[in-house]
C-alpha positions in Angstrom: 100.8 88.5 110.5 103.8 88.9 113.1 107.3 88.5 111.3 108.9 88.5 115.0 108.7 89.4 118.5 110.9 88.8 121.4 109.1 89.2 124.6 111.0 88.9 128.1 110.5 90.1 131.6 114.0 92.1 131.0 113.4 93.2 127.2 110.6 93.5 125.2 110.6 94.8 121.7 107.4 95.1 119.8 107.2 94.0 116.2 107.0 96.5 113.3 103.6 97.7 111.6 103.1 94.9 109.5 99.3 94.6 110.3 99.0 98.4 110.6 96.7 98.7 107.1 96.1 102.3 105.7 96.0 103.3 102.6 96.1 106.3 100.2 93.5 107.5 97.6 93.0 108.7 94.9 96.6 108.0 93.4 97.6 109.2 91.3 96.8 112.3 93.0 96.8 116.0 91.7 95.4 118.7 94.4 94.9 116.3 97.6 94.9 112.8 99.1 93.4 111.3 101.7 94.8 108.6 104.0 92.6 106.0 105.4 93.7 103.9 109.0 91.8 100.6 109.8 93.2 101.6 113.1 92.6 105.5 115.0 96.2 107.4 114.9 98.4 107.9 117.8 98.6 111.2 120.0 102.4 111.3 118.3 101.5 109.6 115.0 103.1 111.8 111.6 102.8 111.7 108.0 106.4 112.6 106.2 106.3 112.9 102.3 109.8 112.1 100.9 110.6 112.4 96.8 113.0 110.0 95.3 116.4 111.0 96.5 115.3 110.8 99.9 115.0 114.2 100.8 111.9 115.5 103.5 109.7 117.6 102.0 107.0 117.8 103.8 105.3 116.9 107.8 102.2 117.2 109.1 100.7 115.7 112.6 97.9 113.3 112.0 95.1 113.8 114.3 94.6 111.7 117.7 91.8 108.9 117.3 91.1 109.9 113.4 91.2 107.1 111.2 90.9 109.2 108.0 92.5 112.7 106.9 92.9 114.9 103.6 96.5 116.0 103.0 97.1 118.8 100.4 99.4 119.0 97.5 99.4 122.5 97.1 103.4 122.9 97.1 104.4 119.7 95.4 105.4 119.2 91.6 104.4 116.2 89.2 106.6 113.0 90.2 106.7 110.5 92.4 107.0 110.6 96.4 106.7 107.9 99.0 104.4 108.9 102.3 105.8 107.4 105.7 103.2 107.3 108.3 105.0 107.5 111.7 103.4 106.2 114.5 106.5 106.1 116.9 108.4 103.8 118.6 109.8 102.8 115.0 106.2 101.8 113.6 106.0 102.7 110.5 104.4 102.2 107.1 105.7 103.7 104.0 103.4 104.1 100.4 104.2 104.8 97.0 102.4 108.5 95.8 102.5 109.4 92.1 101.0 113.2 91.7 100.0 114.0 88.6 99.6 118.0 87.6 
């Protein structure tokens, strides 16, 4: 479903990710998760792990053409996090992660 699009022979901006479906299992999570794409990731397409006061604490490339890969926790405490998945140009799609030690 397109929110908006503005399409001209001088500008064109493309719309955000909103049909862009992955998803993240299992959560809650406690040694790994894996991220599922409907569609295969970009060449510059990252996943960013932020915790709840916004800080980065974690990156990692996503391979080009997967549709599927296991992230490990091995560094991150029990709480809540939220996982971007970066696929430039501003698309974007953010989940909620709960790890659970």
């Amino acid at each position: 479903k397109q929110l908006w699009a503005l399409r001209s022979p001088i500008l064109a901006v493309a719309p955000p990710l909103v049909n862009y479906h992955t998803y993240l299992y299992p959560n809650p999570a406690s040694t790994h998760f894996t991220v599922i794409s409907e569609v295969p990731f970009e060449p510059t397409s990252r996943l960013l792990i932020y915790n709840t006061i916004g800080q980065r604490i974690g990156e990692q490339r996503l391979p080009n053409n997967a549709t599927q890969v296991e992230i490990g926790l091995e560094n991150i405490v029990t709480g809540m996090y939220f996982v971007t998945i970066d696929a430039g140009l501003g698309q974007r799609v953010t989940h909620k992660l709960v790890v659970i030690r």
